[in-house]
N, C-alpha and C positions, 0 to 999 in steps of 0.2 A: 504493500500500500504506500510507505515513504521510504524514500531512496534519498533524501537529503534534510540535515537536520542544521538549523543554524538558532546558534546562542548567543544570545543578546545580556543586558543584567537583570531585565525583568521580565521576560517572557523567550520561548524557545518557540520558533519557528519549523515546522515539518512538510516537508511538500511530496509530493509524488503524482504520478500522469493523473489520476485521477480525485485525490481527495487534496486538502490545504488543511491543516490543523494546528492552533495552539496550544502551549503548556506554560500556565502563569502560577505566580505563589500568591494570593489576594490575602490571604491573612494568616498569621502565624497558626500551625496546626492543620492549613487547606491549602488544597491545589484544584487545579482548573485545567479542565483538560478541552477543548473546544474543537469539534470536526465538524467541515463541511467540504460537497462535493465540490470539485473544480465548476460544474456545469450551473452552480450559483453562485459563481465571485466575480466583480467586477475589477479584474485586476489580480493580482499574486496573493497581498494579504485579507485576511478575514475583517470585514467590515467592523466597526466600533456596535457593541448592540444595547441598547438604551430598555434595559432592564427593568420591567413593573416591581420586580419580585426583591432585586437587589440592592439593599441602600446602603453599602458602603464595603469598598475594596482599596488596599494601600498599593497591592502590587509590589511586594516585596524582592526583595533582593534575590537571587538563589544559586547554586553553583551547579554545574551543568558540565559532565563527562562530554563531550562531541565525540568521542570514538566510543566513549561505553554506553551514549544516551541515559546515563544513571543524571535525574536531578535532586539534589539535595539541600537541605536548611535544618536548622537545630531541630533536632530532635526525631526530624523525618525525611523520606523523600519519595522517588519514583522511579523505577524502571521502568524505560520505554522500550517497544520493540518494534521494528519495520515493518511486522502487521499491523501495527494499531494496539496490538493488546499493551497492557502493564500493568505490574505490582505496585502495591503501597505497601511502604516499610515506615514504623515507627519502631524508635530505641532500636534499630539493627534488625526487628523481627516482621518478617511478612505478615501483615494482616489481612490481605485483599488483594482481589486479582480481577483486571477485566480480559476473559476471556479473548472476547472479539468486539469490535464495532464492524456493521453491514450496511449500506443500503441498497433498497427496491424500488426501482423506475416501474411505474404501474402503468403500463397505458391505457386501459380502460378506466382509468378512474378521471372524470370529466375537471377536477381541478387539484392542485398539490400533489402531484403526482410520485412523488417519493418519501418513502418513506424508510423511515432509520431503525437499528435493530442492535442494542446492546448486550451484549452477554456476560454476567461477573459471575465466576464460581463459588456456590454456594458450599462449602464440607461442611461434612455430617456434624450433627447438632449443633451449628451456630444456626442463633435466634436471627427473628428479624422481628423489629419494634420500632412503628412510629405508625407510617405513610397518611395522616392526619382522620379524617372525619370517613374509617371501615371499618366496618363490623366484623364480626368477631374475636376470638381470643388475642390479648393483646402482641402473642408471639403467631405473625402472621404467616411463617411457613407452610407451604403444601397449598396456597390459597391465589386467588388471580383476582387482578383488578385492573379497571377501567374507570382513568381519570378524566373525567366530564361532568361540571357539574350538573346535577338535574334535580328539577322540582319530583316530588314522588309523592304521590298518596296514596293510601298508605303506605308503609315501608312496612318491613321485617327484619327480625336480626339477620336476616341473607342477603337484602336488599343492596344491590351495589351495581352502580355508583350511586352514591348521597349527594349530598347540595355542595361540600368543598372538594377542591383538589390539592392536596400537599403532598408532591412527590419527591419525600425526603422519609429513608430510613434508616437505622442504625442496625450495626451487627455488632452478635452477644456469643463469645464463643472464647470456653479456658482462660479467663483472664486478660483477652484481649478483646476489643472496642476499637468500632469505626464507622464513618455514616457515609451518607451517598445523596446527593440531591442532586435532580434531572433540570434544570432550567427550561423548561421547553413547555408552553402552553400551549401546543397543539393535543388534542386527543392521545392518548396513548394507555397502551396495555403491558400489565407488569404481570409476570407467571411467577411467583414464588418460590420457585422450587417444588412445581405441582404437576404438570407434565415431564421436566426431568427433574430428578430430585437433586441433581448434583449442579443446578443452574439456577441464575434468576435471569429470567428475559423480558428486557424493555423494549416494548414497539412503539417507537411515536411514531405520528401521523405530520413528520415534519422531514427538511433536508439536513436539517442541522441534529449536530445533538451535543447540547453544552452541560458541562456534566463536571460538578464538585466531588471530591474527595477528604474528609477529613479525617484526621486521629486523634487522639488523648490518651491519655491515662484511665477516664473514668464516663462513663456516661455524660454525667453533669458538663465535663468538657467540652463534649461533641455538643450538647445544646448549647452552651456558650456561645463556642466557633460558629454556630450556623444561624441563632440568631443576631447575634456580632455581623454575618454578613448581611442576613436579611431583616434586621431592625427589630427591636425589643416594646415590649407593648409601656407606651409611658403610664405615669401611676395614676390611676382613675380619680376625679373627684370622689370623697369619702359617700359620699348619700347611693354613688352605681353601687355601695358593694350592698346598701341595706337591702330588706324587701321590696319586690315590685310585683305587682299587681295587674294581672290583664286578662281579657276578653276580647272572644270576634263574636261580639263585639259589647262593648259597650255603646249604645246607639243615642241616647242621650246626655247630655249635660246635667240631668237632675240624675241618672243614673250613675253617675260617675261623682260627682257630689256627696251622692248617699251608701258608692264602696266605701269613698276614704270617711265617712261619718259612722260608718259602720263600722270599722277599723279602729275608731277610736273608742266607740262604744265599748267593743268587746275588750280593750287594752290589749291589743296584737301591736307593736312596732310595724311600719309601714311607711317606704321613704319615695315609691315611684309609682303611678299607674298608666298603662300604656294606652292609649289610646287606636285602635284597629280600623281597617277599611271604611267602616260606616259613620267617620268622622269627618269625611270628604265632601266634598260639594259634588255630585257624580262621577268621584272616582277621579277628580283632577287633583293633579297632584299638587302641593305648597297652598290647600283650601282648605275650609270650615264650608259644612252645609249650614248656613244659617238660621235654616229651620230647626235644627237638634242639638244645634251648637251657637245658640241668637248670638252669647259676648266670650268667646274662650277667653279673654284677658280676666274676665272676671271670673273667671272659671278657674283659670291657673291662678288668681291670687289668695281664693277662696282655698285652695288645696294648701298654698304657700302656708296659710296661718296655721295650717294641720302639718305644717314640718314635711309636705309630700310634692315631690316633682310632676310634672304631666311628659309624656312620648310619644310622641305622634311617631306611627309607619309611616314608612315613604319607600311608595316604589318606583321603577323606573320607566315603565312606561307612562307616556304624553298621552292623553286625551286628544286626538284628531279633530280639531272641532275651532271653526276660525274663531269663535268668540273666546277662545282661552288662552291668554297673553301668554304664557308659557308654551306654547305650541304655535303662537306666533312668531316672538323672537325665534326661536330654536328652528322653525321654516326660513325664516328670515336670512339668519346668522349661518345657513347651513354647518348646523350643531348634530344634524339627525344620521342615523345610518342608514347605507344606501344599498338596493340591489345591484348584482353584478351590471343590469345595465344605466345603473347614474341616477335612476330616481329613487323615493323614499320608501326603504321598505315599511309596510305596514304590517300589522297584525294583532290579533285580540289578544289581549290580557282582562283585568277587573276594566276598566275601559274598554269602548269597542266603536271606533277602529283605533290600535297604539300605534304611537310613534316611538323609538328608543333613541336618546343620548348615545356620542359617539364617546365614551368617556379615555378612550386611547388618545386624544388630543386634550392638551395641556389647557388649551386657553376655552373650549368646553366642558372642561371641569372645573375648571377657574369663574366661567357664566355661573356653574349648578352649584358651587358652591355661595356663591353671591343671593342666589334664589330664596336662600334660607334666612332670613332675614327677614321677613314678613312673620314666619311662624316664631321665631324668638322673640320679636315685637307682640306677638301677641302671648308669653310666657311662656312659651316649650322651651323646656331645658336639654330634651337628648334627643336621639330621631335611632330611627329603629327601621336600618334596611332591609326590605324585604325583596321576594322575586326575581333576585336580581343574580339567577342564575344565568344569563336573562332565563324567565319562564315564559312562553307564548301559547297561549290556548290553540288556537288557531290562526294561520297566513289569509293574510285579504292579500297581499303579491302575489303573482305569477311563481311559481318555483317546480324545481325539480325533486320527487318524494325521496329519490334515492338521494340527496344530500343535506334532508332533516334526520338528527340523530336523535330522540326526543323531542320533547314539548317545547323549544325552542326554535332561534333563529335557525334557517338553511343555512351547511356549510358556506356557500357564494356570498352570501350579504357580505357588502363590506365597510369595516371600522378603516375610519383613514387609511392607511397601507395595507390594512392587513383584514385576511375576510374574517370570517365568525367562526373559520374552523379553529384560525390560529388563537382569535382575541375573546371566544366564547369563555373561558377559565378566567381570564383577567378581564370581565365585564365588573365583577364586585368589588375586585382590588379596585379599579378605575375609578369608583362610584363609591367606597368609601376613603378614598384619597380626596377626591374632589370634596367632600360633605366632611371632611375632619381639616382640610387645609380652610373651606371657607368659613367654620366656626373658628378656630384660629384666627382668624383677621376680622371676622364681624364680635369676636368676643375676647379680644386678648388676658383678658384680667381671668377666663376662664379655663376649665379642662375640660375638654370635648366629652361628651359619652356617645357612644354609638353602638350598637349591637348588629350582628349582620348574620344572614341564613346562609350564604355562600363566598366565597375566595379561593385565593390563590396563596401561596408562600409570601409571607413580607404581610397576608393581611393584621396582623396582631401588631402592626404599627400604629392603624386607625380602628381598629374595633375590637369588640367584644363580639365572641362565637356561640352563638345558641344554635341547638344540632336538630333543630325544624322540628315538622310535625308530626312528633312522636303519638303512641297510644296509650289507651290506659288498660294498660297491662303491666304485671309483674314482670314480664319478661322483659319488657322495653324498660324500665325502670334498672336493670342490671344492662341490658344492652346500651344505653345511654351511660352509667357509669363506665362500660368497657369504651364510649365512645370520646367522652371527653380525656379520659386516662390518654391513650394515645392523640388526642389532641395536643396532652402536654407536653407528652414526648415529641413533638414535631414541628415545637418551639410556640405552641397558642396556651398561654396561658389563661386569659380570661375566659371564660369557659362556662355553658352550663346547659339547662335543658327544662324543657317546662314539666315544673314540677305536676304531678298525680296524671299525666298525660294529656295531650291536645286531642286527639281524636277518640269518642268513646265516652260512656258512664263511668266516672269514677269512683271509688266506693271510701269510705270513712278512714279502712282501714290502711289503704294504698296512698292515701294521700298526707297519710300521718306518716306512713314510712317514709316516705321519697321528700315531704319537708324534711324528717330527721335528717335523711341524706343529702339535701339541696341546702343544708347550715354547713357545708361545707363546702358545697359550689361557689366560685367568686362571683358567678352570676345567677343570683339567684329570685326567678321569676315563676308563681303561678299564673298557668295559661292555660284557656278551654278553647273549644271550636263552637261556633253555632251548633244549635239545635240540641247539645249535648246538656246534664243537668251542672247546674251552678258549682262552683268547684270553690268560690270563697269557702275561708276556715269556718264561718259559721254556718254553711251547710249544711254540718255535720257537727250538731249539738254533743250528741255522744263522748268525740273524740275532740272538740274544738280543746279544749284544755291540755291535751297533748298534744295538738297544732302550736296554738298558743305557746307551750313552754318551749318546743322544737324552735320556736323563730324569734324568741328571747333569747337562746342558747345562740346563736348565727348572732345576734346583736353585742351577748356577751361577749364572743369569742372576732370583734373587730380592731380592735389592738394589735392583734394576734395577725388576721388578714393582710391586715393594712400594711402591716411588719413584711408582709410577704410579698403583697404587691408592690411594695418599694424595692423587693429583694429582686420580684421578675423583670422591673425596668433596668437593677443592674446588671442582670445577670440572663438573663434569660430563665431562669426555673420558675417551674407553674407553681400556684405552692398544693394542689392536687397532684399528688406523685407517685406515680405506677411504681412499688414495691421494688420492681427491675434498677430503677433510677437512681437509688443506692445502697441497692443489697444486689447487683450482676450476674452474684451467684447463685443464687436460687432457680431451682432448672424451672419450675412449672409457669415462673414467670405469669404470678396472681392476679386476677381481671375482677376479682369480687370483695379487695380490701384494697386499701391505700395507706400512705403517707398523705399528713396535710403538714405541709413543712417538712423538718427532718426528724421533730421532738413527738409527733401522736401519730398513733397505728388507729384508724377509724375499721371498723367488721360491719358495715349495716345488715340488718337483716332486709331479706329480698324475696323473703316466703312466706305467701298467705299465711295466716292463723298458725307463725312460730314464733318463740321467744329464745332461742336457743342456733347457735350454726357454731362450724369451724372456725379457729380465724389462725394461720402462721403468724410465727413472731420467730425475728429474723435471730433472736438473743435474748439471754435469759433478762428479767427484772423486768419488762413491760408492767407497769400497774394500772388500774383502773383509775381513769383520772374523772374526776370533778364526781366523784361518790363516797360515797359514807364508811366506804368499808376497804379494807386492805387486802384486794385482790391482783396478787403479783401471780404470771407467767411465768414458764419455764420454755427454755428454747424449742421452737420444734411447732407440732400443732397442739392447738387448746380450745377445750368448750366454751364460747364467750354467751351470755344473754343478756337480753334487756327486751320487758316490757313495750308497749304503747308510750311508756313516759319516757322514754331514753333511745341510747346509739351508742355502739359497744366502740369505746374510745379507750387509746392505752398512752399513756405518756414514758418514756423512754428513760432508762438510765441518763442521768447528766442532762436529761430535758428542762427546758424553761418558756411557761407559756404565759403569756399575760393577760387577763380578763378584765372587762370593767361590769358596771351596772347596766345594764338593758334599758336602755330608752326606747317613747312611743318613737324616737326619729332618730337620727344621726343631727348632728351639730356640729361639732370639734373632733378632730383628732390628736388634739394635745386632752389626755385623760388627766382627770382632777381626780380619779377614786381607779385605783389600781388593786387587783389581786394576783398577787407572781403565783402561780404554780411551778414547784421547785422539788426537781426528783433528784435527791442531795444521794443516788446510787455510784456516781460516778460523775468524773470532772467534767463540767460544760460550760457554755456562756450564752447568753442571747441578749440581742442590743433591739430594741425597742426604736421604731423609729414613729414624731410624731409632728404634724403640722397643724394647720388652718384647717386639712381637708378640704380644700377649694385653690385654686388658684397657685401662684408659682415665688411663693415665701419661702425665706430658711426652713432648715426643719431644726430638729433636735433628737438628741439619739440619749438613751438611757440601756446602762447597761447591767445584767445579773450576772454575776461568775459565780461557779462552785468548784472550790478547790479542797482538793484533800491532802491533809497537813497532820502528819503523824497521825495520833490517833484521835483528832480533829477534825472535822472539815468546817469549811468558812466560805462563808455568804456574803460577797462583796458588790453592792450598789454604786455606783456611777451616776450621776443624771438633778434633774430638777425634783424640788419638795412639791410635795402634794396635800390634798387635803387629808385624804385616806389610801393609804399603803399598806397591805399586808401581802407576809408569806403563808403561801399552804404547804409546808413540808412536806414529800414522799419518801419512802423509801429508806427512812430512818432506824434502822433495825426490823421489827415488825411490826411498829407502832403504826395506827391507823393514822390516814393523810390529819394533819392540826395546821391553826392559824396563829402566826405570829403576828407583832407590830413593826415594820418594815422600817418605820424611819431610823434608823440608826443605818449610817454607813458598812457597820460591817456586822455582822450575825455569826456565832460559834456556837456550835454542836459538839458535844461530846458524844462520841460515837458510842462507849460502852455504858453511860448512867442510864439507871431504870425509867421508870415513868413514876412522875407524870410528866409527860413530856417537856411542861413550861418551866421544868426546873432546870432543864440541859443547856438554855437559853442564856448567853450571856450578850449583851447589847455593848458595843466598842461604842462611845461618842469618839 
């Protein structure tokens, strides 16, 4: 394939009669490997390629054998070979191999006519974990997928493809770790290692195939490196992480009034209510139907004195229709997408006839962002993308059937350059870049919220991921945990799913599980479909009280969060963490417990009428955290339960987690009443991070160490005075969890004195 290699200091050059290929270092730990055929270059080298997915590459230095094509940099490097294929080596050790790169010139296929075919060998028992929003186990070997986003009603735990595409996964095999992202938004299909087992084979529906390599030492690494390349989700205003509240629909303004007065009634905490389709003036988009909705400003202020945000959906299709200034401009401005032959495609969506935003140009996302400015004048604090896989009911254009892939645009429609085969996957990226760049400049004093049903790689810059429209079933309730887990593995943190199900009757008892387990989602929203029975916590008299205490606990435990989602803007870690994420070794690679941070082991239960399941613990001393009673784990597997009132939570040797008091809202996140939970089994530290929760102020950081000191350990605070500070001890000999008074800088336990506990207590001024 290449017969000549030429090395530069930041990138390696390969050519041969038929393909042109680069090899660059873009961030310490990744390499870049980039092939395309001779018969798409204008010229020798490979065009410069203006990347949705990618937001930021240094292009680093690297050293480059020309007779051995070995490229190398600290810690790692590449064999190349004059087929195309090559190893990845990090520390001296092979981790990865690509097989082959192929392409296939189709001439029957009426547009994009070649298509590219990767091959990286797969050996026996290395995992694979990520590839974003697919179902099933979160070790996806032996399984095949096709990345295209698509609207789906209903789905199944089988159901693929879903509404994102993130074609990024990692390999889990003896102690070594390595990930693999495909840059390529056209269509494409990955075989797991499920027709050969000793391969993974990628087919895009493209000429190109741009294609990352990363290594580390540790998982954690690899998400670093790959959100490092493709941007890290900044830290949400504090009120997106409380409750939120939605229906399709809520159809009037006195109904929407009387959730959030209802919410108050019952004393449920409640920070956001969404506002769905039938908020529109026929379905046009950036309106209020006047009739159901006469003053929303007085609507969102009314909600304001109740400490609750309003959300308008917005979808992307334009109402056709000359009297609607937004489908004027956008005709005007030729902002719209076009059929292969120059005019505007149409087709139905909630509107009928739509027009679509071409959102691959700069300066029409720069229009759609400006748009939004009417609805924040009238108090909408976040916007909530929907459909914008694009989803199209039906074509009013001309088309050909063979190049509709789903309920979507035809392959041929074309976004500026490029048609809708290639720009279909990055329609959502486009359209929340646009709606998060123009809250940025119509609200700079604020932090955007946004939530979105479909994307691309790089979306967890501008949005929050909710994983559509699930059902109310037990099973989707665990299929949704397995679906956000690998979300986080594939650098999306913000994360969640509508709680008790969207589609379907939901029942008292499913809805009391799945909030237990949605006080753990970073985004956490109950959401019904039309015609289905009401799903508010007072529904369900019975269980409202363990609703109720379930979404008290999500409020207690935001200190905690907040800690975490400051930790995902620096770092890329979700703080929902697939067990894989820092425990590598464990083969079954767990889809029905997590990590929330590093410090709690959550088990939910996920089966009708049980109080009782399995849950592994990676190491001994797991205790029951935030209960009455001193139940510690032994390594290995153990019977956890809990009730309707509870969620089987474990906090970790050397763990530290912070709580405050439960309010009806969110306020501050500088906490004036702190409770440390403190598992004094082993040395730890946790640094508290706390702000305005709004907008872009210092912050401030509070720190807990537990050190062990002869036959002492010691309790050292860092940070600002409060009004109310305590410790909860764990793990103290066998003495049940107790509460100390925190204000003193440093706290000493004697490890071997009896009880009663407060006598072990000595306070250092």
């Amino acid at each position: 394939m290449f017969k000549h290699i030429e090395a530069q200091e930041e990138r390696v050059r390969l050519s041969g009669m038929h393909a042109r290929a680069e090899i660059s270092h873009p961030l310490p730990g990744v390499w870049r490997y980039r092939v395309r055929p001779r018969g798409y270059l204008q010229g020798e080298a490979l065009p410069e390629k203006d990347s949705l997915a990618v937001s930021h590459r240094l292009d680093l230095p690297f050293e480059t054998g020309v007779e051995s094509w070995f490229c190398s940099a600290e810690g790692g490097g590449l064999q190349i070979r004059p087929d195309g294929s090559l190893q990845l080596f990090h520390r001296g050790l092979e981790v990865a191999s690509l097989e082959r790169i192929s392409g296939e010139f189709q001439p029957a296929v009426p547009i994009n006519r070649h298509r590219s075919t990767l091959i990286l060998q797969a050996p026996a028992g290395e995992a694979y974990l990520g590839f974003g929003e697919k179902v099933g186990p979160l070790n996806k070997r032996g399984m095949k997928f096709t990345f295209w986003n698509t609207d789906v009603q209903p789905h199944h735990p089988d159901t693929d493809p879903l509404y994102q595409s993130i074609p990024f996964f990692m390999g889990f095999r003896a102690g070594k770790v390595w990930a693999f992202f495909l840059d390529e938004s056209a269509r494409s299909v990955v075989d797991v290692a499920k027709d050969h087992p000793e391969r993974i084979c990628w087919t895009a529906e493209s000429p190109e195939l741009d294609m990352y390599f990363f290594v580390g030492d540790t998982p954690a690494d690899l998400i670093r490196s790959y959100t490092l390349l493709t941007g890290r989700t900044p830290l949400p205003p504090l009120w997106s992480l409380g409750l939120h509240q939605s229906r399709y629909s809520y159809e009037t303004q006195e109904e929407v009034r009387n959730v959030i007065e209802s919410y108050r009634a019952h004393q449920i905490p409640l920070d956001a209510v969404h506002l769905d389709i039938h908020h529109m003036d026929a379905y046009r988009v950036f309106t209020f139907d006047r009739h159901r909705f006469p003053d929303p400003k007085t609507l969102s202020d009314r909600a304001a004195d109740h400490g609750v945000k309003l959300i308008t959906i917005m979808d992307p299709g334009i109402k056709k229709t000359p009297d609607d200034p937004i489908y004027a401009e956008a005709a005007a401005q030729d902002f719209l997408v076009k059929t292969d032959r120059g005019d505007v495609f149409v087709g139905e969506v909630w509107p009928d006839p739509a027009v679509f935003p071409d959102f691959t140009r700069s300066e029409v996302r720069t229009w759609w962002g400006e748009k939004h400015s009417s609805m924040l004048d009238s108090g909408i604090a976040g916007f909530w993308n929907d459909m914008n896989e694009p989803s199209c009911f039906s074509c009013h254009s001309a088309f050909d059937p063979a190049l509709r892939f789903g309920n979507t645009l035809p392959d041929d429609v074309r976004h500026g350059t490029m048609r809708h085969l290639e720009a279909h996957n990055l329609y959502a990226l486009g359209m929340c870049k646009a709606t998060f760049e123009g809250l940025k400049i119509l609200q700079p004093e604020k932090r955007p919220f946004i939530v979105t049903r479909a994307g691309f790689s790089g979306i967890q810059r501008y949005s929050a991921v909710w994983t559509g429209d699930n059902s109310a079933h037990w099973e989707h309730m665990e299929m949704n945990l397995q679906l956000l887990l690998s979300l986080g593995l594939s650098g999306i943190p913000f994360v969640g799913s509508d709680l008790g199900g969207f589609l379907g009757h939901s029942s008292g008892e499913l809805v009391t599980r799945w909030t237990w387990l949605g006080a753990f989602f970073p985004f956490m929203r109950n959401h019904s479909a039309i015609g289905t029975d009401p799903q508010e916590p007072w529904a369900f008299p019975e269980h409202l009280p363990f609703i109720r205490e379930a979404i008290q606990f999500r409020y207690r435990l935001l200190p905690y969060l907040y800690t975490l989602m400051k930790e995902a803007e620096e770092t890329g870690l979700p703080p929902m963490r697939a067990m894989s994420l820092h425990h590598p070794g464990l083969k079954n690679h767990l889809c029905d417990q997590f990590l929330f941070g590093e410090n709690l082991l959550v088990a939910p239960i996920l089966r009708p009428d049980h109080t009782h399941r399995s849950a592994h613990f990676p190491s001994e001393g797991w205790m029951a955290f935030d209960r009455a009673e001193a139940l510690q784990m032994s390594e290995g597997y153990g019977l956890v339960s809990a009730g309707l009132e509870g969620i089987p939570v474990f906090l970790k040797p050397g763990g530290i987690v912070p709580l405050t008091e439960p309010g009806l809202h969110t306020s501050t996140a500088m906490w004036d009443r702190l409770e440390w939970h403190v598992h004094v089994g082993a040395e730890g530290q946790f640094t508290l991070y706390e702000d305005a929760g709004e907008g872009y102020g210092p912050g401030q950081h509070t720190t807990v160490k537990i050190e062990h000191v002869g036959q002492k350990i010691r309790i050292v605070r860092e940070g600002r005075a409060r009004s109310v500070e305590r410790l909860k001890i764990y793990g103290h000999g066998s003495r049940l969890p107790y509460l100390v008074d925190a204000s003193a800088a440093e706290i000493w336990l004697d490890v071997d004195l009896p009880d009663p506990p407060e006598a072990v207590i000595e306070l250092v001024q």
